[in-house]
PyMOL CGO cylinders between C-alpha atoms (Angstrom):
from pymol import cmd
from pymol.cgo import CYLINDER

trace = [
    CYLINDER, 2.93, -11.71, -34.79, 3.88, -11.64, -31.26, 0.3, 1, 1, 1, 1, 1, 1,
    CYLINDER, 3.88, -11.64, -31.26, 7.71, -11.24, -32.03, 0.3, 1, 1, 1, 1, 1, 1,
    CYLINDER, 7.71, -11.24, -32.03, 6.96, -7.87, -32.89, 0.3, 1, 1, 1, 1, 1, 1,
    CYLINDER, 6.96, -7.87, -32.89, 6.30, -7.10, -29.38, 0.3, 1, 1, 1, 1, 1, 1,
    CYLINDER, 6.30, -7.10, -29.38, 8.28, -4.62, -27.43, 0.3, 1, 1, 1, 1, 1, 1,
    CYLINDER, 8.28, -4.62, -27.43, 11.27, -6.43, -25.98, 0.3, 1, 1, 1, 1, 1, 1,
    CYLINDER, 11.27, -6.43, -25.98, 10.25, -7.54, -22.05, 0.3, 1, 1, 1, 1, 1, 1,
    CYLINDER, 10.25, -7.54, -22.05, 12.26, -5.99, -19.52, 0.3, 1, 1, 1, 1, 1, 1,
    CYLINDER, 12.26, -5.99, -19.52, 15.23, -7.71, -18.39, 0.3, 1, 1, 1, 1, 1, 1,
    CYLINDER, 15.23, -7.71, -18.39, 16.34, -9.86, -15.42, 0.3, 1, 1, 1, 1, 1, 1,
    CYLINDER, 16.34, -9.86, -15.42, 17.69, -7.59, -13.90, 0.3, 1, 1, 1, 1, 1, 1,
    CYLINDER, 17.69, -7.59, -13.90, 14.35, -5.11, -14.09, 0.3, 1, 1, 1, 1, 1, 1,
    CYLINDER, 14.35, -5.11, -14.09, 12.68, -8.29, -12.59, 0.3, 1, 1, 1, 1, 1, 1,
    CYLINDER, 12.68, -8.29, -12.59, 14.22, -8.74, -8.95, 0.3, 1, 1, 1, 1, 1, 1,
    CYLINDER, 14.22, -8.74, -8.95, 12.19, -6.61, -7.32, 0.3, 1, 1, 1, 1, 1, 1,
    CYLINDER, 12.19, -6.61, -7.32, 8.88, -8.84, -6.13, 0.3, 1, 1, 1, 1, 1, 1,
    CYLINDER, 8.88, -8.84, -6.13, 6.34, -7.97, -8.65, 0.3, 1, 1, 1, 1, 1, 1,
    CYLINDER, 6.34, -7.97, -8.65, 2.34, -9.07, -6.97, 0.3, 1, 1, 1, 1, 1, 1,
    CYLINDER, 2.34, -9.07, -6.97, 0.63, -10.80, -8.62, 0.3, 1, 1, 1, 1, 1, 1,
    CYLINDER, 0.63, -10.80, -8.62, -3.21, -10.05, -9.77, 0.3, 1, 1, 1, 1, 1, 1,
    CYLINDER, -3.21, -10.05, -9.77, -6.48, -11.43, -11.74, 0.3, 1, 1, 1, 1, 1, 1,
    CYLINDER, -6.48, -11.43, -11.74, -7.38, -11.78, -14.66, 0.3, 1, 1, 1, 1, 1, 1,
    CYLINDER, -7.38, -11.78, -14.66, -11.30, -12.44, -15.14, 0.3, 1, 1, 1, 1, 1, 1,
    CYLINDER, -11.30, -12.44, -15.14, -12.17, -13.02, -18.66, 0.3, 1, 1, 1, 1, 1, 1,
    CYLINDER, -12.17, -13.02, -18.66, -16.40, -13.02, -19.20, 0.3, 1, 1, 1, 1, 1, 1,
    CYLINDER, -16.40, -13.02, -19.20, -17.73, -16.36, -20.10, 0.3, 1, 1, 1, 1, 1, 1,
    CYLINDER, -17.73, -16.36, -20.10, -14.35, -17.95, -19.84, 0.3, 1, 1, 1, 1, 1, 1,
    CYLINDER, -14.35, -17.95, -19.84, -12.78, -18.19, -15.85, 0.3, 1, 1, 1, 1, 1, 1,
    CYLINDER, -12.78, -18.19, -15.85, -10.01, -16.78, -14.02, 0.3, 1, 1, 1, 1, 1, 1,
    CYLINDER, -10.01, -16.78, -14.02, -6.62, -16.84, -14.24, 0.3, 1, 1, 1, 1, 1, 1,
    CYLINDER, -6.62, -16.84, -14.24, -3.56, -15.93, -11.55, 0.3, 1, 1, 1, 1, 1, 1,
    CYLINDER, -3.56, -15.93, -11.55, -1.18, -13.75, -13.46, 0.3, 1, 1, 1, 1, 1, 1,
    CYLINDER, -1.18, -13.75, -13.46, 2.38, -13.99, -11.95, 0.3, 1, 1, 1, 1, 1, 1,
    CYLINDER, 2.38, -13.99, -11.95, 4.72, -11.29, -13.17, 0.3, 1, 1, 1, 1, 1, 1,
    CYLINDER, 4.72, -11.29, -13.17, 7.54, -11.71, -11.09, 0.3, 1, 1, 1, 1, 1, 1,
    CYLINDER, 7.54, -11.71, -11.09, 10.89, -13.89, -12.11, 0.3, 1, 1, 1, 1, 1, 1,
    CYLINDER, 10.89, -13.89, -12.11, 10.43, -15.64, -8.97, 0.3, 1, 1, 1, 1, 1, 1,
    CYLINDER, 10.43, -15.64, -8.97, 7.19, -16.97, -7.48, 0.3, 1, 1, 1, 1, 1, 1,
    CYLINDER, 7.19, -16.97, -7.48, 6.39, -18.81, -4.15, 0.3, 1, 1, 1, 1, 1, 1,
    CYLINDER, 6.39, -18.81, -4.15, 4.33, -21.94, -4.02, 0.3, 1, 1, 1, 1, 1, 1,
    CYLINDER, 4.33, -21.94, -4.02, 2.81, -23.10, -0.60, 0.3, 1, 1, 1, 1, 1, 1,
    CYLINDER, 2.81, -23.10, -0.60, -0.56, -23.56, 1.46, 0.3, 1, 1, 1, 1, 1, 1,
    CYLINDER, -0.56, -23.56, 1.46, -2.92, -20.63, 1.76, 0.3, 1, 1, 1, 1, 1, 1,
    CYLINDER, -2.92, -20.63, 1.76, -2.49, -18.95, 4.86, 0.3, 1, 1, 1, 1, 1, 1,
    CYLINDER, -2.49, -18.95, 4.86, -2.95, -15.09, 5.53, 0.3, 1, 1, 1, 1, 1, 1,
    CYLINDER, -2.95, -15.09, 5.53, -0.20, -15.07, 7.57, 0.3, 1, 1, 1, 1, 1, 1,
    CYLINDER, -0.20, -15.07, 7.57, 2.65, -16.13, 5.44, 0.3, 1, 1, 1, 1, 1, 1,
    CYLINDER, 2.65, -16.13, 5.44, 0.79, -15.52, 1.48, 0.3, 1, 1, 1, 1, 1, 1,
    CYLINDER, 0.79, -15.52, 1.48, 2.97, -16.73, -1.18, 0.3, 1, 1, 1, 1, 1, 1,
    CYLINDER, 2.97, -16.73, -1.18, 2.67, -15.84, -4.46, 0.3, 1, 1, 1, 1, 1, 1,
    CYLINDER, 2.67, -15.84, -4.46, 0.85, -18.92, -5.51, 0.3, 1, 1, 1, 1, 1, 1,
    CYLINDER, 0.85, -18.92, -5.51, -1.48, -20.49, -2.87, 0.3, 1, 1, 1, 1, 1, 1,
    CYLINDER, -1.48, -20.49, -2.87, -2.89, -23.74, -3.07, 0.3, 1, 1, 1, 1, 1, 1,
    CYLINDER, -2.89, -23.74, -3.07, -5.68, -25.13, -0.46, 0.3, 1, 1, 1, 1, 1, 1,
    CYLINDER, -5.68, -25.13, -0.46, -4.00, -28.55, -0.23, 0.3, 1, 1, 1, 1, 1, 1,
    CYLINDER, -4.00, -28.55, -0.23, -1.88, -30.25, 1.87, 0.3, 1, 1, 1, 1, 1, 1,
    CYLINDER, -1.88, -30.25, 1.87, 1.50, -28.43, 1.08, 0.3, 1, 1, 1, 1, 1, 1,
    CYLINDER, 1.50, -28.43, 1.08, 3.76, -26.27, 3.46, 0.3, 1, 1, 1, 1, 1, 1,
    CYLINDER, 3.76, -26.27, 3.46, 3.25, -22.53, 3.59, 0.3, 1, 1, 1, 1, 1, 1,
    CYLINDER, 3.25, -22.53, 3.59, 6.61, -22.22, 1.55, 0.3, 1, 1, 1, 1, 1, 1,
    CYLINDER, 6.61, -22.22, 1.55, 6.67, -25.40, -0.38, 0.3, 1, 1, 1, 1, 1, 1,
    CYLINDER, 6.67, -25.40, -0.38, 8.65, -24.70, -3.58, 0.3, 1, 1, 1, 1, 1, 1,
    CYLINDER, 8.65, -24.70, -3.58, 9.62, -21.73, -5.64, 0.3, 1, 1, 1, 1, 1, 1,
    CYLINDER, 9.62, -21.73, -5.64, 9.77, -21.70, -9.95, 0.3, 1, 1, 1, 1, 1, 1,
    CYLINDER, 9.77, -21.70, -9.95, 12.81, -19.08, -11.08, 0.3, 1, 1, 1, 1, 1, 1,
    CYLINDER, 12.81, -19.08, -11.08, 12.57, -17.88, -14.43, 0.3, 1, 1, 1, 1, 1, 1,
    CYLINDER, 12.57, -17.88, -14.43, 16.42, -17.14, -15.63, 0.3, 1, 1, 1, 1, 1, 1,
    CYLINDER, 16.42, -17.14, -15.63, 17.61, -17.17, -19.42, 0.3, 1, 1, 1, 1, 1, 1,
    CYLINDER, 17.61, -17.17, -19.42, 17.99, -20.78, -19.35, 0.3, 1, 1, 1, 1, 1, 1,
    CYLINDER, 17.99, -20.78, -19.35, 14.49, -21.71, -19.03, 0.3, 1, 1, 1, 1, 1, 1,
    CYLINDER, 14.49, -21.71, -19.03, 12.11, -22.05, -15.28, 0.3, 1, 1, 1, 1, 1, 1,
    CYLINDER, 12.11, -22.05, -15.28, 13.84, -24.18, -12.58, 0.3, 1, 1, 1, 1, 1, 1,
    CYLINDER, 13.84, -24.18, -12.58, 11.92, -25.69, -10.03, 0.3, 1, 1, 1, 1, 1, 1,
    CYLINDER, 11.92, -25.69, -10.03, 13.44, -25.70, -6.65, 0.3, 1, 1, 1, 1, 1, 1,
    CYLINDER, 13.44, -25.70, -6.65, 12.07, -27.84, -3.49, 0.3, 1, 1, 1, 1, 1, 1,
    CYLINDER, 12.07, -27.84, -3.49, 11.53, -26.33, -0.02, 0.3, 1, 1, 1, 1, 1, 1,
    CYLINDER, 11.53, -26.33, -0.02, 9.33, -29.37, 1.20, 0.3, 1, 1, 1, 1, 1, 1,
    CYLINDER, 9.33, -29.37, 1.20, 8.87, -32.43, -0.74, 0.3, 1, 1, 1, 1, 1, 1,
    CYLINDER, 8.87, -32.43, -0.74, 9.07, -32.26, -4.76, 0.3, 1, 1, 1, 1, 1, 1,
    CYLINDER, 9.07, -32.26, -4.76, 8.71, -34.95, -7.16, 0.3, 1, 1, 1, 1, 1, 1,
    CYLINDER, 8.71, -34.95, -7.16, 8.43, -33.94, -10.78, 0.3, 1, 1, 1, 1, 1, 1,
    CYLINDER, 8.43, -33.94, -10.78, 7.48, -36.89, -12.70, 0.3, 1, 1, 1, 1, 1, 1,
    CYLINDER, 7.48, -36.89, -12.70, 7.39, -39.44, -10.45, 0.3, 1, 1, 1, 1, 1, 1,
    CYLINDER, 7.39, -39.44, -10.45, 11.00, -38.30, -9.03, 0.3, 1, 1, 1, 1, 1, 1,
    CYLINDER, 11.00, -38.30, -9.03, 12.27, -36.38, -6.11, 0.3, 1, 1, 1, 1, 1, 1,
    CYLINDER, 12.27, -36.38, -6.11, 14.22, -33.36, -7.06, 0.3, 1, 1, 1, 1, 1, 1,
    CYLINDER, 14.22, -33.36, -7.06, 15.77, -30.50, -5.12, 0.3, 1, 1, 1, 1, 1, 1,
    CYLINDER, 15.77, -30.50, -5.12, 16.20, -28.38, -7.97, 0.3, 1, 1, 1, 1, 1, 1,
    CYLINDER, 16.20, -28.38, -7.97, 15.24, -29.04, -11.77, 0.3, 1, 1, 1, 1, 1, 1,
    CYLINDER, 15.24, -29.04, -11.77, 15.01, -27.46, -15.28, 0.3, 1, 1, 1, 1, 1, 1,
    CYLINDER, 15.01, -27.46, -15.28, 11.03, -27.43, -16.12, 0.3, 1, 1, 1, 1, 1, 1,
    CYLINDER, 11.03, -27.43, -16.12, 10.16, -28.52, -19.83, 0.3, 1, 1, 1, 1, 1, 1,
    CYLINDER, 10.16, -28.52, -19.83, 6.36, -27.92, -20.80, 0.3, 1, 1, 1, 1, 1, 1,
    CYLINDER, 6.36, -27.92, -20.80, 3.95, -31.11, -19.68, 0.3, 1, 1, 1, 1, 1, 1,
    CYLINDER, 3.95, -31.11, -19.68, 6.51, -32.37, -17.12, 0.3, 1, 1, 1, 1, 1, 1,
    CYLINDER, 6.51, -32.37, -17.12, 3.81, -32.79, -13.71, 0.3, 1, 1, 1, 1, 1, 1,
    CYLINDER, 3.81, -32.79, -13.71, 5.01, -31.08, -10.56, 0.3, 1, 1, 1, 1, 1, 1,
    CYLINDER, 5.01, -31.08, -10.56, 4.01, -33.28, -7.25, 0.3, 1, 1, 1, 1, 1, 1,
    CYLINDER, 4.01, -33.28, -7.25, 4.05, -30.86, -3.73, 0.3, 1, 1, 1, 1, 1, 1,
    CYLINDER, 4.05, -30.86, -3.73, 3.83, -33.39, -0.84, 0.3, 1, 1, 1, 1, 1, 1,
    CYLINDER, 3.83, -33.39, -0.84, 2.02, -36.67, -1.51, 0.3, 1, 1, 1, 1, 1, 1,
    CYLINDER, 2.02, -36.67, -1.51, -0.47, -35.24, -3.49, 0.3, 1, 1, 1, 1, 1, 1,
    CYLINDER, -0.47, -35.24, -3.49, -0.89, -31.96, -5.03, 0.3, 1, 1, 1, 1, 1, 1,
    CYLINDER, -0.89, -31.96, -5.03, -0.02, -32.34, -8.30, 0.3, 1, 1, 1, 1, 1, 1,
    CYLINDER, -0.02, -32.34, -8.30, 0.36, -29.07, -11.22, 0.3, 1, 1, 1, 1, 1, 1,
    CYLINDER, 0.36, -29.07, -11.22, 1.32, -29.54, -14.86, 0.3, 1, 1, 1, 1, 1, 1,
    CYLINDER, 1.32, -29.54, -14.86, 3.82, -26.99, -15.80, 0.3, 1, 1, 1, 1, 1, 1,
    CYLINDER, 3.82, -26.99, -15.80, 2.78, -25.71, -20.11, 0.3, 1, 1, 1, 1, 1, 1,
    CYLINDER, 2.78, -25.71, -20.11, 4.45, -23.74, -22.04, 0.3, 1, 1, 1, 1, 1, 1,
    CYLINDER, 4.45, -23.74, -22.04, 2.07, -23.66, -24.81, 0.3, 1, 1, 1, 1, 1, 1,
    CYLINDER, 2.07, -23.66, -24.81, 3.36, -21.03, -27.24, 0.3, 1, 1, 1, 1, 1, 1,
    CYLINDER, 3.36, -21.03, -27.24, 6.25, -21.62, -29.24, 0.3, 1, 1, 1, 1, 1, 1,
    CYLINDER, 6.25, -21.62, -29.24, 7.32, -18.23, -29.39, 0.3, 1, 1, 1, 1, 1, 1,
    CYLINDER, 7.32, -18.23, -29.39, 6.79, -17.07, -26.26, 0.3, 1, 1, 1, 1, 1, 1,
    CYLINDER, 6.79, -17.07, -26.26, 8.73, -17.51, -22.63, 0.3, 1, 1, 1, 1, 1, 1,
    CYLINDER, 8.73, -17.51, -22.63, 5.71, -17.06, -20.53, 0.3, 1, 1, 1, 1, 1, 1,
    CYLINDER, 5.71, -17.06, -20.53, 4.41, -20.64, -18.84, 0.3, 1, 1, 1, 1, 1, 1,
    CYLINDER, 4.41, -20.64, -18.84, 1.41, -22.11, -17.11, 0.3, 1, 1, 1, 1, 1, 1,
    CYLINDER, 1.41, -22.11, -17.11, 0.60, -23.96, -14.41, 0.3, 1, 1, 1, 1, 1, 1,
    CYLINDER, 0.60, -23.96, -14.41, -2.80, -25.86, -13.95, 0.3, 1, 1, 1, 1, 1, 1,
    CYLINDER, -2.80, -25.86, -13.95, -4.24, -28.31, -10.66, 0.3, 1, 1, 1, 1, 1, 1,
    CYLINDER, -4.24, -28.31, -10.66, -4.53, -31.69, -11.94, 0.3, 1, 1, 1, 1, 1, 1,
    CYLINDER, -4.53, -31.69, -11.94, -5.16, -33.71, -8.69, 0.3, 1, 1, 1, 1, 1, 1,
    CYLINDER, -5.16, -33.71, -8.69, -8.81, -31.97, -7.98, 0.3, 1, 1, 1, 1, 1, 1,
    CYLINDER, -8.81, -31.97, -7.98, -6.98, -29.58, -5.37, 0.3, 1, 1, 1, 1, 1, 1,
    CYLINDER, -6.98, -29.58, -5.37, -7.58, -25.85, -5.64, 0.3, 1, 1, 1, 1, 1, 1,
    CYLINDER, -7.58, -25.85, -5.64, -5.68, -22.50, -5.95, 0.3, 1, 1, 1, 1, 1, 1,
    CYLINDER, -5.68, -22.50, -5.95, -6.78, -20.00, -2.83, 0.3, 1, 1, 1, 1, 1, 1,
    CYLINDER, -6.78, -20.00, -2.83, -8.12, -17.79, -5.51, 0.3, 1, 1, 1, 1, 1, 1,
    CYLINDER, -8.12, -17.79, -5.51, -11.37, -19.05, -7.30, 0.3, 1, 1, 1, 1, 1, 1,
    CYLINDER, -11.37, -19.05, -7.30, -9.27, -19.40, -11.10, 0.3, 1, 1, 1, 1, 1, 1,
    CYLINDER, -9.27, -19.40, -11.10, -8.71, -21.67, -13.36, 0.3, 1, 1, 1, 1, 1, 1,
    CYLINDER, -8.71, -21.67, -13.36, -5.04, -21.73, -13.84, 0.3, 1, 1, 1, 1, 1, 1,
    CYLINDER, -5.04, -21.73, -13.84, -1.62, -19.88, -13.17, 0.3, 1, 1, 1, 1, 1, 1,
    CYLINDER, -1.62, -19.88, -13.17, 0.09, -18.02, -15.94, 0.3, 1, 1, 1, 1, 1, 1,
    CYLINDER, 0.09, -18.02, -15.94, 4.04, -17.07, -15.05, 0.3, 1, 1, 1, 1, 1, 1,
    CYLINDER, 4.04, -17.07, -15.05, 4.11, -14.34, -17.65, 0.3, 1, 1, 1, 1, 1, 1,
    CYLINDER, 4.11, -14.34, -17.65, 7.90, -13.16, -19.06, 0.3, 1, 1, 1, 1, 1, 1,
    CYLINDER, 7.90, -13.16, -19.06, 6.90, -11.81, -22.28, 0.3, 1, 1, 1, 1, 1, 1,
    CYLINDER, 6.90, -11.81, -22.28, 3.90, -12.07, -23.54, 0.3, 1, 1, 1, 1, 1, 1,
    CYLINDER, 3.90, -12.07, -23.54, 0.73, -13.72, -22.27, 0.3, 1, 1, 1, 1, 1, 1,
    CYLINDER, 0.73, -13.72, -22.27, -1.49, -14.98, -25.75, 0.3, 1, 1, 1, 1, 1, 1,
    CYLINDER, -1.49, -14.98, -25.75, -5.65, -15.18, -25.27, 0.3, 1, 1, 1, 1, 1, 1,
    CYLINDER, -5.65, -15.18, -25.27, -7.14, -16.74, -28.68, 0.3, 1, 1, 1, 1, 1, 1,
    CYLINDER, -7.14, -16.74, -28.68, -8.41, -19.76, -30.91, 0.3, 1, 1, 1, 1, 1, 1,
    CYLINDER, -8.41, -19.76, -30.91, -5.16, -21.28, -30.89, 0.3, 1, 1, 1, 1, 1, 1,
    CYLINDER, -5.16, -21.28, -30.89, -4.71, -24.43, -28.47, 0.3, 1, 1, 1, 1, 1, 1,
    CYLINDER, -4.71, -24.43, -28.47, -1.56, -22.82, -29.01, 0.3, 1, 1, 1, 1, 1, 1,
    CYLINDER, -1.56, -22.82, -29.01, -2.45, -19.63, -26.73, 0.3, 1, 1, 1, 1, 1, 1,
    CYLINDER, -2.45, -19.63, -26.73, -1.89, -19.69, -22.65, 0.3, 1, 1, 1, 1, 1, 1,
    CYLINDER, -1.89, -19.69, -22.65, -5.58, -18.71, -22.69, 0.3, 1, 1, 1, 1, 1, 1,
    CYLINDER, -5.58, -18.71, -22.69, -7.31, -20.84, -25.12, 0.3, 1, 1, 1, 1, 1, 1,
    CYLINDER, -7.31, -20.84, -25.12, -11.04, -18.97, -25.99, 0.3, 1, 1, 1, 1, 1, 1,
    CYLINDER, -11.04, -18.97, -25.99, -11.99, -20.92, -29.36, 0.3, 1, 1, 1, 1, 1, 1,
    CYLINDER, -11.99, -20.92, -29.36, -14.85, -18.47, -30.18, 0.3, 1, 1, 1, 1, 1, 1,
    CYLINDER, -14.85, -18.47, -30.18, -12.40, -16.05, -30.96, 0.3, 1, 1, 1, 1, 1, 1,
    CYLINDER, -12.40, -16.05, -30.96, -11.32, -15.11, -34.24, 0.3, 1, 1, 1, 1, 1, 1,
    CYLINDER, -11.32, -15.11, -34.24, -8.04, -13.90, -33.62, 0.3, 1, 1, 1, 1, 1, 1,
    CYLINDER, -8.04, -13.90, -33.62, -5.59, -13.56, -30.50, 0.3, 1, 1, 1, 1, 1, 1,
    CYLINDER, -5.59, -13.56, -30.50, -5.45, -10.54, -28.47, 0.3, 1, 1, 1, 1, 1, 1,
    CYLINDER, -5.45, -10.54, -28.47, -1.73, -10.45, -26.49, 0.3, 1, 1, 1, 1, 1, 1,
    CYLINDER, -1.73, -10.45, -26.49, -1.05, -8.52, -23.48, 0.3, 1, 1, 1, 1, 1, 1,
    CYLINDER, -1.05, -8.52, -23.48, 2.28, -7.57, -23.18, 0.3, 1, 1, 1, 1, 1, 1,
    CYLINDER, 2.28, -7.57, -23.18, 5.41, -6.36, -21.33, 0.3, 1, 1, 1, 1, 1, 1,
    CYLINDER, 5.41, -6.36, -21.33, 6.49, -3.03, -21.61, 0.3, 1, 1, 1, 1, 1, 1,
    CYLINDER, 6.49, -3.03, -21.61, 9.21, -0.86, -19.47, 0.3, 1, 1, 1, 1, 1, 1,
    CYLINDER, 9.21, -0.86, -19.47, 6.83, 1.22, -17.58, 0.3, 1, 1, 1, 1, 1, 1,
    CYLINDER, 6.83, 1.22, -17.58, 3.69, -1.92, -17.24, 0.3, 1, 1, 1, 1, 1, 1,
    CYLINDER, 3.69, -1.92, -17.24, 1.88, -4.37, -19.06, 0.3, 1, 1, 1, 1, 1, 1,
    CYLINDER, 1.88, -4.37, -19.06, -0.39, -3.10, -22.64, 0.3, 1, 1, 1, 1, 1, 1,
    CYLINDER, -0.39, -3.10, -22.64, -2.30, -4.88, -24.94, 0.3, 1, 1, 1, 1, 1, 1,
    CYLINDER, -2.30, -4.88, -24.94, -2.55, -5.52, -28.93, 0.3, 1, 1, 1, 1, 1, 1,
    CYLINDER, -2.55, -5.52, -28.93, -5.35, -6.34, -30.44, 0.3, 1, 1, 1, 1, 1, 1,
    CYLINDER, -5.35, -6.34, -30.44, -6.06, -5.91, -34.55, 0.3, 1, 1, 1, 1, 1, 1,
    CYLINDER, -6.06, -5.91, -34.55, -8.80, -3.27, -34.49, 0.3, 1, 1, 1, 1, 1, 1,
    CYLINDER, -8.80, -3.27, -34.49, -10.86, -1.10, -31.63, 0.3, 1, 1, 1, 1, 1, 1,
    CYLINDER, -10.86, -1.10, -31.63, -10.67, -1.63, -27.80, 0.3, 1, 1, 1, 1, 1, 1,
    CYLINDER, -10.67, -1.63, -27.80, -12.12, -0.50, -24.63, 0.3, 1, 1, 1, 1, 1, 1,
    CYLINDER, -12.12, -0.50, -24.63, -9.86, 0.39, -22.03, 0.3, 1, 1, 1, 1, 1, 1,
    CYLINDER, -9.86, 0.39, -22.03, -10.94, 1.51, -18.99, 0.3, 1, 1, 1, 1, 1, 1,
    CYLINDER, -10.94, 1.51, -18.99, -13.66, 3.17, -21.13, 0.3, 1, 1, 1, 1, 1, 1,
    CYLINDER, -13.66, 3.17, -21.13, -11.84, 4.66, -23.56, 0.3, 1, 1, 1, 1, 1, 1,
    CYLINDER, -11.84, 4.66, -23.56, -11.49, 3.68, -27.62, 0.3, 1, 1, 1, 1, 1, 1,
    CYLINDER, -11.49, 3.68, -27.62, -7.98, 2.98, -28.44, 0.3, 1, 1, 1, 1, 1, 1,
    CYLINDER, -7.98, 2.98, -28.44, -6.98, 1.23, -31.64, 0.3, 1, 1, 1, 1, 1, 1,
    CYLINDER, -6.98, 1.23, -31.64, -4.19, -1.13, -31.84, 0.3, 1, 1, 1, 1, 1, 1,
    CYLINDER, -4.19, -1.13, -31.84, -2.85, -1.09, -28.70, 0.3, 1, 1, 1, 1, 1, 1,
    CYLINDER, -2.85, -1.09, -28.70, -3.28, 0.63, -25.49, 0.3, 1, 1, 1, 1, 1, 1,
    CYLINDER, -3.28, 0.63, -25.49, -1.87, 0.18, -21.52, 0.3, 1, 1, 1, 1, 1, 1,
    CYLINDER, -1.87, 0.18, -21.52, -3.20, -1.93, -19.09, 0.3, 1, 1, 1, 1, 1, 1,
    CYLINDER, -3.20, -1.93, -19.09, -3.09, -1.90, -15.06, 0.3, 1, 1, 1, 1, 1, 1,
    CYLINDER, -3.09, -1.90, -15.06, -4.57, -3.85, -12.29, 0.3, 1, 1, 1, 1, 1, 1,
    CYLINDER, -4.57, -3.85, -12.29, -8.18, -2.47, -11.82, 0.3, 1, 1, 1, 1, 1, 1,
    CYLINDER, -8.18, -2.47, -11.82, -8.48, -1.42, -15.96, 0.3, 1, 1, 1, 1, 1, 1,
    CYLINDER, -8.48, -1.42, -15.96, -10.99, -3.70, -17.71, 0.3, 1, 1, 1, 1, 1, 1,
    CYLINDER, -10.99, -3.70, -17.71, -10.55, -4.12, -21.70, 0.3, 1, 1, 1, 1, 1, 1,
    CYLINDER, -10.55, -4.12, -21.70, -13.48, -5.02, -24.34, 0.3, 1, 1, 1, 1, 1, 1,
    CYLINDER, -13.48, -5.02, -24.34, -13.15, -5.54, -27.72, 0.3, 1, 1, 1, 1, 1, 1,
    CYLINDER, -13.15, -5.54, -27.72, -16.40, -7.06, -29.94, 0.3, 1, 1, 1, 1, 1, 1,
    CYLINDER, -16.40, -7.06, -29.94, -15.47, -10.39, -29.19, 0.3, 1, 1, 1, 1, 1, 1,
    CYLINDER, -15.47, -10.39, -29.19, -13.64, -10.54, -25.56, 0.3, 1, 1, 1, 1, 1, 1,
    CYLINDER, -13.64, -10.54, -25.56, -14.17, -8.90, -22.25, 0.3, 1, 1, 1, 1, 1, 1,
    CYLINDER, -14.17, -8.90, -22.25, -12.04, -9.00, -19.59, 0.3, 1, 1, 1, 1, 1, 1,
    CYLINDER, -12.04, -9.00, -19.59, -10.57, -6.88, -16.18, 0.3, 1, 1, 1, 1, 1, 1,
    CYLINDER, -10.57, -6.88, -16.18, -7.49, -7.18, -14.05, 0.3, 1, 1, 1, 1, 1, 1,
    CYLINDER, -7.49, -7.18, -14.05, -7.67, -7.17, -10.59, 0.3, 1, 1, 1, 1, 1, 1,
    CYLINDER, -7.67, -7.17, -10.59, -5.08, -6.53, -7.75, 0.3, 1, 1, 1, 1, 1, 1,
    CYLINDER, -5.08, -6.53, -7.75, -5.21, -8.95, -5.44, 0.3, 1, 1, 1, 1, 1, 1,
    CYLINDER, -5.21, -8.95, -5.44, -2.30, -8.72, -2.78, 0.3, 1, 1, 1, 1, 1, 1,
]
cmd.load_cgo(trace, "trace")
């Protein structure tokens, strides 16, 4: 159960900027993990990177999503609609669509009942500067498994493995043995940008990326 988890660190652990990194998951895709309470949305540009870039015609700061205990807002730098109306700032509730300018549009999940942690996927055929499938703004927990109830949904899996939030990093659970960064750990184990993870049914390796 994934309310069993250690408790997440708080808000006030989470001002500092926390980067971002991969997560590439064999035979599935890749996803941007976001850890940080805050994150950046704009155009890709090595000059200016925000947190998440998209290569579409946006403004290098564009909007920004806060995570605070009342839920994610969404605030507007440049040009926001979210559903079809302009907003400068507004509460985000999973499968409201984000529009950035006249055209990039993102659909804002939060696919797991008991967890905080959100996602955000491209649905106007744009792309995110990195070659992955989908953002994940991770507060608590971040659920890969059969479920369509998972942030990460892999139906050949049996059951879910959940990385999660600790005080000193991110670990992961997973009902039986797993791979970490070559070693056999059983349970659970910690996780860090660079460590890759296998168990007998997924493989997978984080990657720092800023």
């Amino acid at each position: 159960m994934v309310t069993n988890e250690p408790t997440a660190p708080t808000l006030d652990n989470l001002h500092e900027q926390q980067a971002p990194f991969a997560l590439w998951i064999d035979g599935v895709g890749g996803y941007l993990v976001c850890l940080s309470h805050r994150v950046t949305l704009g155009q890709a540009l090595t000059e200016n990177p925000v947190d998440i870039a998209l290569i579409a015609d946006v403004s290098r700061h564009h909007a920004t999503i806060q995570r605070d205990p009342e839920g994610y807002f969404l605030e507007a730098v440049r040009k926001v609609h979210m559903n079809g109306k302009k907003i400068d700032k507004a509460l985000l509730r999973s499968t409201d669509r984000i529009t950035l300018g006249n055209s990039c549009q993102l659909q804002f999940w939060q696919p797991v009942p008991v967890s905080t942690s959100a996602r955000l996927d491209i649905v106007s055929g744009h792309r995110f500067a990195e070659p992955v499938q989908a953002a994940i703004l991770m507060a608590d927990t971040l659920v890969i498994g059969p479920s369509t109830q998972s942030h990460i949904h892999v139906p050949d899996m049996t059951q879910p493995l959940i990385l999660f939030r600790t005080k000193s990093g991110l670990a992961a659970r997973w009902p039986g043995e797993m791979q970490i960064a070559g070693k056999t750990v059983r349970d659970r184990g910690p996780l860090e940008p660079g460590t890759t993870l296998a168990t007998d049914q997924i493989s997978l390796a984080l990657e720092k990326i800023r």
